[in-house]
mmCIF file of the N, C-alpha and C atoms, coordinates in Angstrom:
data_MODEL
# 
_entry.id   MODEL 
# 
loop_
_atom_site.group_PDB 
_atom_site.id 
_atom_site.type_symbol 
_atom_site.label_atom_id 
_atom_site.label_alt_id 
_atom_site.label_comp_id 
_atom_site.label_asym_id 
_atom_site.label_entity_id 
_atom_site.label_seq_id 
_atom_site.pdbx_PDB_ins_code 
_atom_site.Cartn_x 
_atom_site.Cartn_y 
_atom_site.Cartn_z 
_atom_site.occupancy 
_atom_site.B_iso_or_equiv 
_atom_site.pdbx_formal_charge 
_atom_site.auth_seq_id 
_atom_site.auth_comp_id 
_atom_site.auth_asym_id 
_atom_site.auth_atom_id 
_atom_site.pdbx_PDB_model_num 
ATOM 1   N N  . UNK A 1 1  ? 15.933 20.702 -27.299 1.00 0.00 ? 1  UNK A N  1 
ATOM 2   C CA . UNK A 1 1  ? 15.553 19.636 -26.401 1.00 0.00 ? 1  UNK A CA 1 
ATOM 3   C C  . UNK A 1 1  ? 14.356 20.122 -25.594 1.00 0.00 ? 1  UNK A C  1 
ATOM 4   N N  . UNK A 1 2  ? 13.540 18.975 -25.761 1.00 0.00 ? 2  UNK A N  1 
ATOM 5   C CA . UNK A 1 2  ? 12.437 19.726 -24.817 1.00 0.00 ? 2  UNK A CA 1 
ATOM 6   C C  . UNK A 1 2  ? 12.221 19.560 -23.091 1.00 0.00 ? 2  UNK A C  1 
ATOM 7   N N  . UNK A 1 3  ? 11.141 20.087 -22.630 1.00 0.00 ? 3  UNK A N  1 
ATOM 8   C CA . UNK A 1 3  ? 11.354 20.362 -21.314 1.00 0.00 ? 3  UNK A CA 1 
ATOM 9   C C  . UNK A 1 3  ? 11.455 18.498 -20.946 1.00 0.00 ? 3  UNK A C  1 
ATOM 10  N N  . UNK A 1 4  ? 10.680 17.844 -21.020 1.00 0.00 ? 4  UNK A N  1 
ATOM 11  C CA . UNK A 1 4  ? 10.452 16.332 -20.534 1.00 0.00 ? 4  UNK A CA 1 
ATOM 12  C C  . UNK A 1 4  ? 11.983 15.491 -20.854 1.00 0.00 ? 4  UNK A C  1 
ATOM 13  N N  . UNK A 1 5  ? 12.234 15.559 -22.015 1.00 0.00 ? 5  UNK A N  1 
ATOM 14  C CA . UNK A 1 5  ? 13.653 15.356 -22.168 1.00 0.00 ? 5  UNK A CA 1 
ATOM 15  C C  . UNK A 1 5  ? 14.482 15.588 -21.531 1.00 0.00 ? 5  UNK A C  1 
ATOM 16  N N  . UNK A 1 6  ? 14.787 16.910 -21.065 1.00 0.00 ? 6  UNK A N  1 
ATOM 17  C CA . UNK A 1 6  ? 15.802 17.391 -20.521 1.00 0.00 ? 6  UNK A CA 1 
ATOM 18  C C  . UNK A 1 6  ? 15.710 17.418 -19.645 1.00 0.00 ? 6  UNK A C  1 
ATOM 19  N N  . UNK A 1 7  ? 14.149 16.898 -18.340 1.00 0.00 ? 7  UNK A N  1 
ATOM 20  C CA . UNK A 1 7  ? 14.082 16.458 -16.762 1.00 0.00 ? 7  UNK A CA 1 
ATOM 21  C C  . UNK A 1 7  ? 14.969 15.139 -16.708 1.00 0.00 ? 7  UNK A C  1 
ATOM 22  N N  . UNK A 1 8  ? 14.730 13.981 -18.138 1.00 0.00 ? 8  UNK A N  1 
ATOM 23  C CA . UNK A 1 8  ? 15.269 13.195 -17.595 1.00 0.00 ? 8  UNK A CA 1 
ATOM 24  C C  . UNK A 1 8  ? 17.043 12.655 -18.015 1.00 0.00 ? 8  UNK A C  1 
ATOM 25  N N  . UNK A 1 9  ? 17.022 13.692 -18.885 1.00 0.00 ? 9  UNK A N  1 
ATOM 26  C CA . UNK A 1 9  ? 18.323 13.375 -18.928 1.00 0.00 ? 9  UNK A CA 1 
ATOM 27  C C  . UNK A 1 9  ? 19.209 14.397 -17.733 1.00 0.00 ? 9  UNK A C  1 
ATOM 28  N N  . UNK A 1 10 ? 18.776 15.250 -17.312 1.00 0.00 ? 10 UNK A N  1 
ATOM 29  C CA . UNK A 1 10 ? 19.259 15.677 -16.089 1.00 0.00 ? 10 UNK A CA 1 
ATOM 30  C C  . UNK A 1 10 ? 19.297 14.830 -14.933 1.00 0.00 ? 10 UNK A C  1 
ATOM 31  N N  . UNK A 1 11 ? 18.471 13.883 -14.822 1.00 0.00 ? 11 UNK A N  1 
ATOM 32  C CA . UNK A 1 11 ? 18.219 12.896 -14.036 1.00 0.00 ? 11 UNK A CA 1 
ATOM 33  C C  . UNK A 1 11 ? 19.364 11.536 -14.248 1.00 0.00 ? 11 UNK A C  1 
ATOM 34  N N  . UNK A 1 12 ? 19.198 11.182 -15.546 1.00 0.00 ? 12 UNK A N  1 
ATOM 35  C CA . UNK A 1 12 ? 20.332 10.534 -15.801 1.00 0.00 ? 12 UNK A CA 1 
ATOM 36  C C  . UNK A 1 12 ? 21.653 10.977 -15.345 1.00 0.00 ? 12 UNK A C  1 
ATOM 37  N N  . UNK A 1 13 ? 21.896 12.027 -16.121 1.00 0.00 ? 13 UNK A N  1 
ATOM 38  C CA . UNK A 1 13 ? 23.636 12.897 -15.706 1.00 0.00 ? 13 UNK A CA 1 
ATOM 39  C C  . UNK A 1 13 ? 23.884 12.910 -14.526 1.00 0.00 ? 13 UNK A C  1 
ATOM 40  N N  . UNK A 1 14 ? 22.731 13.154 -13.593 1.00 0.00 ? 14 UNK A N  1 
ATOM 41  C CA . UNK A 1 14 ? 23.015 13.115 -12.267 1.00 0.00 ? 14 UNK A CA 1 
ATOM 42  C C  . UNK A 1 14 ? 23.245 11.544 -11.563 1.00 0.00 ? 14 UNK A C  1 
ATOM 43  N N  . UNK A 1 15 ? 22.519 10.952 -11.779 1.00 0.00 ? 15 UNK A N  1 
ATOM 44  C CA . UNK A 1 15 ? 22.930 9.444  -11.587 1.00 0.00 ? 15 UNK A CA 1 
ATOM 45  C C  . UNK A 1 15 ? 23.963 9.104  -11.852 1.00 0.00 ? 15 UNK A C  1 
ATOM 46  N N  . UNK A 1 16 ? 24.482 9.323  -13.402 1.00 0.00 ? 16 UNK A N  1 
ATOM 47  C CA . UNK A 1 16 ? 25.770 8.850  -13.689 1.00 0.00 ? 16 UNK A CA 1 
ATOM 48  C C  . UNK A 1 16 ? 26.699 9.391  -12.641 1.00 0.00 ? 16 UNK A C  1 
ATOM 49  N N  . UNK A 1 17 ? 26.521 10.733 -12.525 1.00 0.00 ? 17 UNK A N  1 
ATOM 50  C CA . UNK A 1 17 ? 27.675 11.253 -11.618 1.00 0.00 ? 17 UNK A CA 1 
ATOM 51  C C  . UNK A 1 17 ? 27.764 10.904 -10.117 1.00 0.00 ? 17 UNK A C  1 
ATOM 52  N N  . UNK A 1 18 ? 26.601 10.308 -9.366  1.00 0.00 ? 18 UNK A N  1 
ATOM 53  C CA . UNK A 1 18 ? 26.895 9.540  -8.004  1.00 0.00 ? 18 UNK A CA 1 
ATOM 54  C C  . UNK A 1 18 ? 27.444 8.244  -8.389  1.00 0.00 ? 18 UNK A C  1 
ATOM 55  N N  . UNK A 1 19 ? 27.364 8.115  -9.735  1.00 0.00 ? 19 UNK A N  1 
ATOM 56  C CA . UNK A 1 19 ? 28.176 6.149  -9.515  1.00 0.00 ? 19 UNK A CA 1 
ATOM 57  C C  . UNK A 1 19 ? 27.006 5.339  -10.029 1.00 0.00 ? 19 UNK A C  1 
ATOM 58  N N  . UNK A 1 20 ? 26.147 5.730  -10.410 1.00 0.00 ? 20 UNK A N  1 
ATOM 59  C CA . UNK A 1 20 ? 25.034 4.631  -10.514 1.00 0.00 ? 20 UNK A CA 1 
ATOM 60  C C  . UNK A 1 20 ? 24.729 3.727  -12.034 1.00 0.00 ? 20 UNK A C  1 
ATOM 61  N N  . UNK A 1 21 ? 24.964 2.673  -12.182 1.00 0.00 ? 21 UNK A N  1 
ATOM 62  C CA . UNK A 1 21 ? 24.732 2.295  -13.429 1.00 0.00 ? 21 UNK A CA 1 
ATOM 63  C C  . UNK A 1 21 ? 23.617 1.240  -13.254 1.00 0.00 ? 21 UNK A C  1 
ATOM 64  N N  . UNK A 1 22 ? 23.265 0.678  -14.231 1.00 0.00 ? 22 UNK A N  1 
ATOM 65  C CA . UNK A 1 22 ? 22.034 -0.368 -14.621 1.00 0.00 ? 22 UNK A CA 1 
ATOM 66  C C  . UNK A 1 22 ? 21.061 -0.274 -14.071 1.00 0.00 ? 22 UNK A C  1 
ATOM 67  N N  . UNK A 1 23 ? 20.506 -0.958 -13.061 1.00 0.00 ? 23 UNK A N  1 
ATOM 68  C CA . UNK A 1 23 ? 19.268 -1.143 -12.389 1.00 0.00 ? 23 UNK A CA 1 
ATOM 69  C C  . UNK A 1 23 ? 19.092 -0.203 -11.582 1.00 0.00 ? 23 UNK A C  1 
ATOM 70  N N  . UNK A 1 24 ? 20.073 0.349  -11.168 1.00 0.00 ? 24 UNK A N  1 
ATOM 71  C CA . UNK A 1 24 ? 19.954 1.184  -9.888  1.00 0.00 ? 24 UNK A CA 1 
ATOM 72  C C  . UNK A 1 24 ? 19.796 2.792  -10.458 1.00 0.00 ? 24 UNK A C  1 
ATOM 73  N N  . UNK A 1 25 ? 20.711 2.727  -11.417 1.00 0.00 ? 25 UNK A N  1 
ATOM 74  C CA . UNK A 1 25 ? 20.551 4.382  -12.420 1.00 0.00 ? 25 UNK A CA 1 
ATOM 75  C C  . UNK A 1 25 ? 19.398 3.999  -13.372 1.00 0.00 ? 25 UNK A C  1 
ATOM 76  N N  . UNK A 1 26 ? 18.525 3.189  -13.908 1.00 0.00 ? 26 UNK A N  1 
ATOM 77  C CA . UNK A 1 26 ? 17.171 3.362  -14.110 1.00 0.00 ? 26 UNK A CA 1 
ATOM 78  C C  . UNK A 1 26 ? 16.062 3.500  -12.811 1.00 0.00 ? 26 UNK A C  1 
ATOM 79  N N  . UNK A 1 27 ? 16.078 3.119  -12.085 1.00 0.00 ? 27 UNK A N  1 
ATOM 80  C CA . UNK A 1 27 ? 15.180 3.045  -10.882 1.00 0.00 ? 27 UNK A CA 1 
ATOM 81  C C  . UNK A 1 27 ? 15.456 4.387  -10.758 1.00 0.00 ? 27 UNK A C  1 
ATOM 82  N N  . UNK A 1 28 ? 16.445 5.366  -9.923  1.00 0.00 ? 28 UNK A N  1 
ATOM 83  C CA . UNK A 1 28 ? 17.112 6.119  -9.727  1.00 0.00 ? 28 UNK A CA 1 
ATOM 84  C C  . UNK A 1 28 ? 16.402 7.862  -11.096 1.00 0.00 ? 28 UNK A C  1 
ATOM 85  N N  . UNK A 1 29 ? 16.524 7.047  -12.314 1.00 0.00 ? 29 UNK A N  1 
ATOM 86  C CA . UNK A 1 29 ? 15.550 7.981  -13.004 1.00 0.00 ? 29 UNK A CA 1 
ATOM 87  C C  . UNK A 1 29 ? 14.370 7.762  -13.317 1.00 0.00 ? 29 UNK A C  1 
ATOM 88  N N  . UNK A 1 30 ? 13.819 6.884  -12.811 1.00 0.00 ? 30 UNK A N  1 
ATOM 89  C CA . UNK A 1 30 ? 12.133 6.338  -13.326 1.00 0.00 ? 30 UNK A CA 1 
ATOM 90  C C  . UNK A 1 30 ? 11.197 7.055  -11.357 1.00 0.00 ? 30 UNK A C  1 
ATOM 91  N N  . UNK A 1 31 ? 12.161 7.277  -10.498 1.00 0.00 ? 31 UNK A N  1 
ATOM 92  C CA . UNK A 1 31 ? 11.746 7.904  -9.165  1.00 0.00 ? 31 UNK A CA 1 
ATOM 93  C C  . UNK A 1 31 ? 12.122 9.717  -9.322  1.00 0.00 ? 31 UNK A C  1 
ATOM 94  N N  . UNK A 1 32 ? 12.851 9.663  -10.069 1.00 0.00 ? 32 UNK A N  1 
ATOM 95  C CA . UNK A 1 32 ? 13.583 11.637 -9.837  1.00 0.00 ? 32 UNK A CA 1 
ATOM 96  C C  . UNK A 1 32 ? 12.367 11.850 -11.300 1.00 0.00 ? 32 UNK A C  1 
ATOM 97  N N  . UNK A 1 33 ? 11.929 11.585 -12.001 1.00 0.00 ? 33 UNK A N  1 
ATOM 98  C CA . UNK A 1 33 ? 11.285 11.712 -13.313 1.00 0.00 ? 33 UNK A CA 1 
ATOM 99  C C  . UNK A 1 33 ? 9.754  11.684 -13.149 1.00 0.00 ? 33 UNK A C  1 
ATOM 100 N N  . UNK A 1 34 ? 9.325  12.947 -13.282 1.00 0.00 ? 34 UNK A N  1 
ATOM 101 C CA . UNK A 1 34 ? 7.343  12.627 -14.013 1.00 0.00 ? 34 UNK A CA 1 
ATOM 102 C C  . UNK A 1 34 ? 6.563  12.250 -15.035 1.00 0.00 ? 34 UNK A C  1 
ATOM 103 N N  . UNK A 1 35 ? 7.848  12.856 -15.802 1.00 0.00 ? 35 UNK A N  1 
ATOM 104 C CA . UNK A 1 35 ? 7.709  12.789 -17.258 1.00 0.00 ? 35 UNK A CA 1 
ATOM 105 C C  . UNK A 1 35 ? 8.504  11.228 -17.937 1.00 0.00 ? 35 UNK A C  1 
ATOM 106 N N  . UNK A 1 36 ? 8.536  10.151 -17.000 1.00 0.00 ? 36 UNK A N  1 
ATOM 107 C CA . UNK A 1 36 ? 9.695  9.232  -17.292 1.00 0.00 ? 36 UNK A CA 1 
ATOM 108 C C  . UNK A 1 36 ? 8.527  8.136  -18.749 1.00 0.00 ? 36 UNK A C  1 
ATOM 109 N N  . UNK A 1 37 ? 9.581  8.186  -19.581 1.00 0.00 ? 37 UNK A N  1 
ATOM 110 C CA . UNK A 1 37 ? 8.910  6.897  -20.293 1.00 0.00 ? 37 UNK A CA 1 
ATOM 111 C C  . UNK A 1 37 ? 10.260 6.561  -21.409 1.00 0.00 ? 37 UNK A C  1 
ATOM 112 N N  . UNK A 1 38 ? 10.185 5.111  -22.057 1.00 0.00 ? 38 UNK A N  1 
ATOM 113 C CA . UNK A 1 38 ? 11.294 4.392  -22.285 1.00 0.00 ? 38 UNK A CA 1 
ATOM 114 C C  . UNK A 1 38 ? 12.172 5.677  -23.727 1.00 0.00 ? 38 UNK A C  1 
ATOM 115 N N  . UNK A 1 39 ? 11.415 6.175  -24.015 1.00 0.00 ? 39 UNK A N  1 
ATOM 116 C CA . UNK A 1 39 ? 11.579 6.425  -25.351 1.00 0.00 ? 39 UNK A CA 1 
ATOM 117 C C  . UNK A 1 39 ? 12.162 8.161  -25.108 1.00 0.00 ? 39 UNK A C  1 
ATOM 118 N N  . UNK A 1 40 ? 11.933 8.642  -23.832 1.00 0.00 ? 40 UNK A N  1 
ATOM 119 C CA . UNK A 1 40 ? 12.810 9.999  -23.534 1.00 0.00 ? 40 UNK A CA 1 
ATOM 120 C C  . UNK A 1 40 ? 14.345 9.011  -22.664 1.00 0.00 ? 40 UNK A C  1 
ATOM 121 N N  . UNK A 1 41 ? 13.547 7.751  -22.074 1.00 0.00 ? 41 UNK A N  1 
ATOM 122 C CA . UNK A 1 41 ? 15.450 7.255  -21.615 1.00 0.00 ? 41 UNK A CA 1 
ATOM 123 C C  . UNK A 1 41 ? 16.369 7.197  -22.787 1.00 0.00 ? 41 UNK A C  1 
ATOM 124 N N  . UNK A 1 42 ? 15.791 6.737  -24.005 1.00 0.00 ? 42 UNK A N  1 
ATOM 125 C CA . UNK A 1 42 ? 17.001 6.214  -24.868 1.00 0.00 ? 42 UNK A CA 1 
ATOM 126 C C  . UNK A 1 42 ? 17.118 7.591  -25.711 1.00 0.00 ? 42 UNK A C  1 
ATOM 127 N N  . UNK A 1 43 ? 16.233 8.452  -25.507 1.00 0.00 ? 43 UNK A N  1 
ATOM 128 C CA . UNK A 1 43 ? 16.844 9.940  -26.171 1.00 0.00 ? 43 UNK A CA 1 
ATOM 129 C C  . UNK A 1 43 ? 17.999 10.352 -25.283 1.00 0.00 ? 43 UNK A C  1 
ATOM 130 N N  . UNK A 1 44 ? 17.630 9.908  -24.094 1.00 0.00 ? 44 UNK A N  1 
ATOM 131 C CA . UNK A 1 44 ? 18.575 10.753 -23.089 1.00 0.00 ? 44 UNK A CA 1 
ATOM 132 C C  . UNK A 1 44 ? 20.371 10.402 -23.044 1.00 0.00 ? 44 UNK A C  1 
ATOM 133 N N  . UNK A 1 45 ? 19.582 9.051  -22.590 1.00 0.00 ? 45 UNK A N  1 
ATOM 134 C CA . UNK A 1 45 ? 20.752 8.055  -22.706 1.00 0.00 ? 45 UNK A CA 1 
ATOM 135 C C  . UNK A 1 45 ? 21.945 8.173  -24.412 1.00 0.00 ? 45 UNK A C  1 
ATOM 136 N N  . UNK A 1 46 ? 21.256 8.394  -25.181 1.00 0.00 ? 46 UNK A N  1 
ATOM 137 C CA . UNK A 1 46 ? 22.054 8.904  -26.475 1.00 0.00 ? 46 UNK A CA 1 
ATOM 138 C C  . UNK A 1 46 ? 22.647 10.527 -26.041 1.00 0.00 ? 46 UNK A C  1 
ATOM 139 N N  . UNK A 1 47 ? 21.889 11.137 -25.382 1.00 0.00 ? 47 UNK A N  1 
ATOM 140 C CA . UNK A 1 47 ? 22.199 12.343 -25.412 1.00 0.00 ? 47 UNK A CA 1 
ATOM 141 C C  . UNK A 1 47 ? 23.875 12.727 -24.534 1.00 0.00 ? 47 UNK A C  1 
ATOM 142 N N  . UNK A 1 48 ? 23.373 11.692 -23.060 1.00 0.00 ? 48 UNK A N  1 
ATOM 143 C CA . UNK A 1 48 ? 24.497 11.462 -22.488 1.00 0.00 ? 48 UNK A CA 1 
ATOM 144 C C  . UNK A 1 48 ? 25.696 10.916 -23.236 1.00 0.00 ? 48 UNK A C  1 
ATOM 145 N N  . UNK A 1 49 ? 25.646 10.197 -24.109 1.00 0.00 ? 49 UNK A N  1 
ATOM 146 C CA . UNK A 1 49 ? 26.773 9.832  -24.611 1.00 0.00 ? 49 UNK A CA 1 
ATOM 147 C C  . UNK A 1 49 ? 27.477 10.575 -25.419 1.00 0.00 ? 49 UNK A C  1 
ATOM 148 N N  . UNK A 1 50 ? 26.781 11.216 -25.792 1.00 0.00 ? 50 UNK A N  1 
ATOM 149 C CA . UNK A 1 50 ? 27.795 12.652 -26.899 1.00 0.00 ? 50 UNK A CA 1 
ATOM 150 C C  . UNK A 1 50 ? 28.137 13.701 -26.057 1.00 0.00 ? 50 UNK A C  1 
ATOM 151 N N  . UNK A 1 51 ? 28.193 13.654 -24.617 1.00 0.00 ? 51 UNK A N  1 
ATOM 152 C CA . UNK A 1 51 ? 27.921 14.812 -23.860 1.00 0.00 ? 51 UNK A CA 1 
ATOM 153 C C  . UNK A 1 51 ? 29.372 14.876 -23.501 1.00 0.00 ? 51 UNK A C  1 
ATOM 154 N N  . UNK A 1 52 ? 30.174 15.697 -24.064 1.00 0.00 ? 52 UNK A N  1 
ATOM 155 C CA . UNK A 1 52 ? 31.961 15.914 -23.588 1.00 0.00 ? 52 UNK A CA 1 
ATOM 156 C C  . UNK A 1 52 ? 32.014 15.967 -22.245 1.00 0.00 ? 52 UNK A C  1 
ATOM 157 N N  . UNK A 1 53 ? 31.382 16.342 -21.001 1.00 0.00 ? 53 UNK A N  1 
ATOM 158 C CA . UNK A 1 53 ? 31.821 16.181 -19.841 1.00 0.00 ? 53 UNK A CA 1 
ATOM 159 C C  . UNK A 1 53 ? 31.218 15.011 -19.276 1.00 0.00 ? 53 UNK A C  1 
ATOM 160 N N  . UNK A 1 54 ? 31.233 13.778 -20.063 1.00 0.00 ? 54 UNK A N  1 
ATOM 161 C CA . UNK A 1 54 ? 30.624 12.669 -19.435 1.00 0.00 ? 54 UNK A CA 1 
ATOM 162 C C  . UNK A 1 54 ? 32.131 11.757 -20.175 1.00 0.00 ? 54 UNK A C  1 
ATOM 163 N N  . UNK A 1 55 ? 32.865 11.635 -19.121 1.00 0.00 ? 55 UNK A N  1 
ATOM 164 C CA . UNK A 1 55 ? 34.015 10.749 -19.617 1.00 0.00 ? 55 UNK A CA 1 
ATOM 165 C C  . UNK A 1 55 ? 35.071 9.709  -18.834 1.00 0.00 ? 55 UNK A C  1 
ATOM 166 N N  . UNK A 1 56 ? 33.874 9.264  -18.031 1.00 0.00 ? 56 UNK A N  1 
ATOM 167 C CA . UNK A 1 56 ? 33.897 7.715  -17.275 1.00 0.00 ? 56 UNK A CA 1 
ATOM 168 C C  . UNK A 1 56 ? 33.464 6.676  -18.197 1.00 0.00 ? 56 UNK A C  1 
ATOM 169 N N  . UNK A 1 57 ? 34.506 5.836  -18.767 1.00 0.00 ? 57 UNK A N  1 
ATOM 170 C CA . UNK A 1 57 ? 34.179 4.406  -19.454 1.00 0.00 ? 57 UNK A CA 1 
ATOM 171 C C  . UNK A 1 57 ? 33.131 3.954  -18.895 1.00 0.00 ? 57 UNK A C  1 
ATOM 172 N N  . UNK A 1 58 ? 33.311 3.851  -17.600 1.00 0.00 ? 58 UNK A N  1 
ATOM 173 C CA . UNK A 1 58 ? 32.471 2.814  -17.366 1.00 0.00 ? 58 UNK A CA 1 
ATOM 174 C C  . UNK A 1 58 ? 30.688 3.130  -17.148 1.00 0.00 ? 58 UNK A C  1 
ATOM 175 N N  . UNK A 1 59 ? 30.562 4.797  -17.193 1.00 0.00 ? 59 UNK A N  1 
ATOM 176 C CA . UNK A 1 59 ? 29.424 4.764  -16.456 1.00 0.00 ? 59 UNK A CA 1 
ATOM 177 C C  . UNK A 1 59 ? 28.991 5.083  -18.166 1.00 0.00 ? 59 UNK A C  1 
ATOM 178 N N  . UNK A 1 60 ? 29.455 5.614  -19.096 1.00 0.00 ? 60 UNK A N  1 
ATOM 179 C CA . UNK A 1 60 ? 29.279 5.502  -20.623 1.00 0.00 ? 60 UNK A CA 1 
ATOM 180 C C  . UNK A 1 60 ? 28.694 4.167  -20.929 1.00 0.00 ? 60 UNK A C  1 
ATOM 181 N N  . UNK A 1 61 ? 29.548 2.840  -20.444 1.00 0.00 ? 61 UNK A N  1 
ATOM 182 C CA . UNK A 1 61 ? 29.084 1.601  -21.029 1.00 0.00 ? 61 UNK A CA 1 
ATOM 183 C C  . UNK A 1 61 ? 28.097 1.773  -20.017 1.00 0.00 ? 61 UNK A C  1 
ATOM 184 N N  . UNK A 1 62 ? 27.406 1.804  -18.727 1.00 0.00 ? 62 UNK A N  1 
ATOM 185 C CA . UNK A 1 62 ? 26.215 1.639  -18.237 1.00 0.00 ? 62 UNK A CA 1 
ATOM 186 C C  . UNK A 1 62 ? 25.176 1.665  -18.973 1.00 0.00 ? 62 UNK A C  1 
ATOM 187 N N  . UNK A 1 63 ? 25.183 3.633  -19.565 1.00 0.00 ? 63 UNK A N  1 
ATOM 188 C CA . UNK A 1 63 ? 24.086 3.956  -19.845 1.00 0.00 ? 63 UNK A CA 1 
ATOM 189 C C  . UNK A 1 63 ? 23.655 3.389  -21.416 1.00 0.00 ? 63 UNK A C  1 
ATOM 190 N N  . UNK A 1 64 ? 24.905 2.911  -22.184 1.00 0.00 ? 64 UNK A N  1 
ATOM 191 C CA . UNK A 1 64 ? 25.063 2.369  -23.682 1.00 0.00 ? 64 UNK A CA 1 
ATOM 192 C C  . UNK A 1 64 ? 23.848 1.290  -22.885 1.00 0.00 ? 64 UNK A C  1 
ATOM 193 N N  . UNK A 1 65 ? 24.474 0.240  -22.073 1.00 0.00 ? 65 UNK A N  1 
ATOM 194 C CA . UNK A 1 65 ? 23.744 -1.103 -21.855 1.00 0.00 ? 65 UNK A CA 1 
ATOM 195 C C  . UNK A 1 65 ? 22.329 -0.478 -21.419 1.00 0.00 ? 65 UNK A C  1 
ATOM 196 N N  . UNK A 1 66 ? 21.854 0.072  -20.680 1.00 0.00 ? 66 UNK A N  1 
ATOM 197 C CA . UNK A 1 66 ? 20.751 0.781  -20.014 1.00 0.00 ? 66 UNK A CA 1 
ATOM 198 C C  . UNK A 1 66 ? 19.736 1.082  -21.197 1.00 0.00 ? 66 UNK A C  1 
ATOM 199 N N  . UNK A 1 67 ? 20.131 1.724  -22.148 1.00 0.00 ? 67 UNK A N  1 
ATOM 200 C CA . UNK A 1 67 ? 19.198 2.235  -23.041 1.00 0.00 ? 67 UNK A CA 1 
ATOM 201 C C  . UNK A 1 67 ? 18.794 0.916  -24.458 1.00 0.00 ? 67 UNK A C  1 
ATOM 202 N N  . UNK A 1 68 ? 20.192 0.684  -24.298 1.00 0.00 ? 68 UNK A N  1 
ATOM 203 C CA . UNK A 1 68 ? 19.704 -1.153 -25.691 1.00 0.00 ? 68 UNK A CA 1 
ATOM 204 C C  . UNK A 1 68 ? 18.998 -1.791 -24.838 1.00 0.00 ? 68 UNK A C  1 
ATOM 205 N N  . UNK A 1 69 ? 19.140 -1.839 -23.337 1.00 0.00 ? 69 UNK A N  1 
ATOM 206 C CA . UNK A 1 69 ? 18.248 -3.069 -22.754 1.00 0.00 ? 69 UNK A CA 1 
ATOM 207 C C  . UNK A 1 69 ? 16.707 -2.565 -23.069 1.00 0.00 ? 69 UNK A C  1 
ATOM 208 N N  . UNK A 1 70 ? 16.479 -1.504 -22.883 1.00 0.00 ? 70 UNK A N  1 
ATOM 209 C CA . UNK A 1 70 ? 15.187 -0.600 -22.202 1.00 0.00 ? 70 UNK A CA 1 
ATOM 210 C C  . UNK A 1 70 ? 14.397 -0.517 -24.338 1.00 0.00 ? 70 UNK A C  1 
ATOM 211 N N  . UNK A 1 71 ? 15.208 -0.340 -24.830 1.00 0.00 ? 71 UNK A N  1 
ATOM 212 C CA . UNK A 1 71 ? 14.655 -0.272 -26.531 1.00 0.00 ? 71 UNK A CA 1 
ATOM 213 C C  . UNK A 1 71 ? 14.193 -2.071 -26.918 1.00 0.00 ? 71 UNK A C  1 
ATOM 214 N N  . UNK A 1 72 ? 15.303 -2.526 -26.497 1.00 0.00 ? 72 UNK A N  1 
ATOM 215 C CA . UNK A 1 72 ? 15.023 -3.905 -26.621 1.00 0.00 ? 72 UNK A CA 1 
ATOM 216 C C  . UNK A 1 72 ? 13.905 -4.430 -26.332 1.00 0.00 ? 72 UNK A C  1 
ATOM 217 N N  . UNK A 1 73 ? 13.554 -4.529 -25.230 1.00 0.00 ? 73 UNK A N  1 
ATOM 218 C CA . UNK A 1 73 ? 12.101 -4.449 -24.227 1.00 0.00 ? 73 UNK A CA 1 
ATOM 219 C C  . UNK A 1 73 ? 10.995 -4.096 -24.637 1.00 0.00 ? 73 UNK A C  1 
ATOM 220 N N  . UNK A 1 74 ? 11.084 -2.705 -25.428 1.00 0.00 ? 74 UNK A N  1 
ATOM 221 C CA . UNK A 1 74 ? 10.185 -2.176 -25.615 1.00 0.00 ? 74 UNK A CA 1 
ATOM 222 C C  . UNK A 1 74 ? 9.938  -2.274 -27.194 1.00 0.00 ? 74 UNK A C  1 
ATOM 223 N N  . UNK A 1 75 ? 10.628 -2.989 -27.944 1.00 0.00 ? 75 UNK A N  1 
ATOM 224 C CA . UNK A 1 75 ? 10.104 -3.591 -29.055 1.00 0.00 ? 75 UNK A CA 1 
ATOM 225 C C  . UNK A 1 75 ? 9.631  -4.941 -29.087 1.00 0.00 ? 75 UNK A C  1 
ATOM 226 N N  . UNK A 1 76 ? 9.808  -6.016 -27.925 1.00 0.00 ? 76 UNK A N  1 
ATOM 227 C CA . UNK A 1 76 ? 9.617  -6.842 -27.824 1.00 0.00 ? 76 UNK A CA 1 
ATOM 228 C C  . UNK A 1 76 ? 7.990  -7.196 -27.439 1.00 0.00 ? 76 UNK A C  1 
# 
């Protein structure tokens, strides 16, 4: 994983873990991030999801919805 990747999925993980999902855990990593752009979120956001100490349903479905919205978008 490279360094830009792994600012923002650290950024993510950390979001997830105050509680933050959708709008507020993208904002949340598009402000903690330099390196932020759509295509390290949905690496990240995949990354988070295979990540064994990430095992809140709900903040899992956040970042699931977070990253289809953000790919979606950005093929559109």
């Amino acid at each position: 994983m490279g360094r830009k990747l792994t600012s923002v999925y650290t950024a993510l993980f950390r979001g997830m873990s105050s509680g933050l999902a959708g709008h507020d855990l993208y904002r949340f990593v598009t402000e903690s991030c330099d390196a932020f752009s759509h295509k390290r979120l949905c690496r990240a956001a995949l990354l988070a999801m295979l990540d064994p100490r990430t095992t809140d349903r709900e903040a899992l479905k956040g970042v699931y919805m977070l990253a289809t919205d953000r790919k979606l978008r950005a093929a559109s």
